[in-house]
C-alpha positions in Angstrom: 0.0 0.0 0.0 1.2 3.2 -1.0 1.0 6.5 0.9 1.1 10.1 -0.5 0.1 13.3 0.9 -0.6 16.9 -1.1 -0.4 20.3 0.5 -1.7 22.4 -1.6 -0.9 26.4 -1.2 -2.9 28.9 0.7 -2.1 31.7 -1.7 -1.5 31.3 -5.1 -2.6 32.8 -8.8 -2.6 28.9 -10.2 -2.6 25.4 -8.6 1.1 24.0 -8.8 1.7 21.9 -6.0 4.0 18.4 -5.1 2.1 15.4 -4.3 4.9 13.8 -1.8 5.7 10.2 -0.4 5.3 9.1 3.1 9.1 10.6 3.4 8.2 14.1 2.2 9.9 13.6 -0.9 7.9 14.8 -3.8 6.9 11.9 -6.4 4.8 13.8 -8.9 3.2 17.6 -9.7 0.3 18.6 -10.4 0.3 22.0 -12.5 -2.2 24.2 -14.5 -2.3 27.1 -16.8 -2.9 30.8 -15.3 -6.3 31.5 -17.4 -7.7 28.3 -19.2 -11.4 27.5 -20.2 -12.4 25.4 -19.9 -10.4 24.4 -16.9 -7.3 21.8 -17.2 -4.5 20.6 -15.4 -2.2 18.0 -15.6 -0.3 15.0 -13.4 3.4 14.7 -14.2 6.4 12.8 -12.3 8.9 14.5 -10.4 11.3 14.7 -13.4 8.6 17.1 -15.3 7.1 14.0 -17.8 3.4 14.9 -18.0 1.2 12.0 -17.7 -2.3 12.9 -17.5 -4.3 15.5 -18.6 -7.7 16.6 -16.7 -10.1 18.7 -18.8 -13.4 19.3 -17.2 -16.2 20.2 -19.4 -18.0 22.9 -18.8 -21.0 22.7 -19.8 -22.0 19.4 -18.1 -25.4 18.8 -16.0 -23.0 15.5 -14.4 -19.8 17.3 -13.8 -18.1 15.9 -16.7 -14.6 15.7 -16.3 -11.9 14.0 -19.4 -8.5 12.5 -19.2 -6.5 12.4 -21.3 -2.8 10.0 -21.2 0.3 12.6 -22.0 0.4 16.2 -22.2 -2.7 16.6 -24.7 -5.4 15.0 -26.4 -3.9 13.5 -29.4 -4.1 9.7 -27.8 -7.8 10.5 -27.3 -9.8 10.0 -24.1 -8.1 7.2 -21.5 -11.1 7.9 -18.7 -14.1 9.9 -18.1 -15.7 11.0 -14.6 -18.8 11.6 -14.4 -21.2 12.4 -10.9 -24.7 10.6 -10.4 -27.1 13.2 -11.3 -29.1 12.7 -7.5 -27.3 12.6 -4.7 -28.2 14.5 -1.6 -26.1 13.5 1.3 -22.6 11.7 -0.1 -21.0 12.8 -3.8 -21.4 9.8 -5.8 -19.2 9.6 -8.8 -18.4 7.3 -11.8 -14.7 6.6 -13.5 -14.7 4.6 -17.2 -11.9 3.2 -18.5 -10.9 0.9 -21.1 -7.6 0.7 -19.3 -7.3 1.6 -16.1 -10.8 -0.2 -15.2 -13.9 0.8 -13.8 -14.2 2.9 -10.0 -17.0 4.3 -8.1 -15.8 7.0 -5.6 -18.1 7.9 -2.7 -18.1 10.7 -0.8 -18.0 11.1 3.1 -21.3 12.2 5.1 -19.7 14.9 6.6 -18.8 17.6 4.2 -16.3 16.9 1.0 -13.7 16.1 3.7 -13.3 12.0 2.9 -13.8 10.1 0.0 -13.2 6.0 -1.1 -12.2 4.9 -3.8 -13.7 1.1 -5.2 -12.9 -1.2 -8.1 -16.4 -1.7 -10.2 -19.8 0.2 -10.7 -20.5 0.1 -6.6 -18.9 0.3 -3.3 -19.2 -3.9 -3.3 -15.8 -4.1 -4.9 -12.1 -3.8 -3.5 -11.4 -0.7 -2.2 -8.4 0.4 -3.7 -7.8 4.2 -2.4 -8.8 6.6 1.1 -8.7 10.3 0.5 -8.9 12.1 3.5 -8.5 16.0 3.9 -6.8 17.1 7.1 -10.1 19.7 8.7 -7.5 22.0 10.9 -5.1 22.7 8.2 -5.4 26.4 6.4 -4.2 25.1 3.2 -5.9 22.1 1.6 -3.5 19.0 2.9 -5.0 15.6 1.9 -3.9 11.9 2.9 -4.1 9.5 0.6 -3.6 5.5 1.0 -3.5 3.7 -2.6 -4.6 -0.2 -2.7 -3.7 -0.2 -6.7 -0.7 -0.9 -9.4 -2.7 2.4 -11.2 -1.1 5.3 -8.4 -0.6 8.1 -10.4 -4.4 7.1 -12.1 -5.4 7.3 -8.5 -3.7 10.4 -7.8 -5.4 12.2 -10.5 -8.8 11.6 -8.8 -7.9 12.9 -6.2 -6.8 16.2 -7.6 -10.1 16.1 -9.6 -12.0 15.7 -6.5 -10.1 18.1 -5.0 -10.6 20.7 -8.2 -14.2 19.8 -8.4 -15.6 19.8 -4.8 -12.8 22.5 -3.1 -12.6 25.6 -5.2 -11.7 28.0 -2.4 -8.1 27.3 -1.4 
């Protein structure tokens, strides 16, 4: 099981921040463009390779977001995350992928604060990653606990979540 945590920056004009390892040691970056719409970012590893591309749509009812493997969308979509349409109390969301496999994320009770990560269309299958945001921490710090041979794919949820649901930093 791997272990990762992201302390995002209180003040900043863009989101660039180190995801770390369990040493503090940073692993990957997640970094976005000053002005971009509709809004993108983008996973890469500590030596600058870009991996993954998150482009939310904008114009989604379900919160569409697209990724993308690489720096930009010439090897077409790898996943798409969409939310259910009703849910009340917990964020329900969707991932489909022909290769990384299907998830179902499911938000916490309390707040946006916690979310789980499962193999499959439910939270029935193998739980394969724990996002939890630290509450007394000015800056948005997350802990993250991956169950999955797909880390960095894992790792990009989380910054989607975090994008989507946590907007105010």
């Amino acid at each position: 099981m791997a272990q990762y945590t992201i302390r995002q920056k209180y003040f900043a004009l863009k989101d660039k921040f180190a995801i770390n390892d369990i040493y503090g040691e940073p692993k990957f970056y997640c970094d976005t463009k000053l002005i971009t719409i509709p809004k993108k970012f983008w996973l890469q590893t500590a030596g600058g390779k870009k991996l993954f591309m998150a482009r939310f749509r904008p114009f989604s009812i379900r919160g569409r977001v697209d990724i993308y493997r690489g720096e930009d969308k010439s090897d077409g979509i790898s996943a798409i995350i969409k939310q259910k349409l009703f849910c009340l109390i917990r964020k329900k969301l969707y991932v489909r992928s022909e290769r990384y496999g299907d998830y179902f994320i499911k938000g916490g009770v309390i707040g946006d604060w916690g979310f789980k990560i499962y193999e499959g269309d439910s939270d029935d299958g193998k739980l394969v990653a724990t996002i939890s945001k630290r509450v007394l921490k000015i800056a948005d710090t997350y802990d993250i606990y991956i169950d999955s041979r797909y880390e960095a794919f894992m790792l990009l949820l989380c910054v989607v979540l975090d994008a989507k649901y946590h907007k105010k930093h």
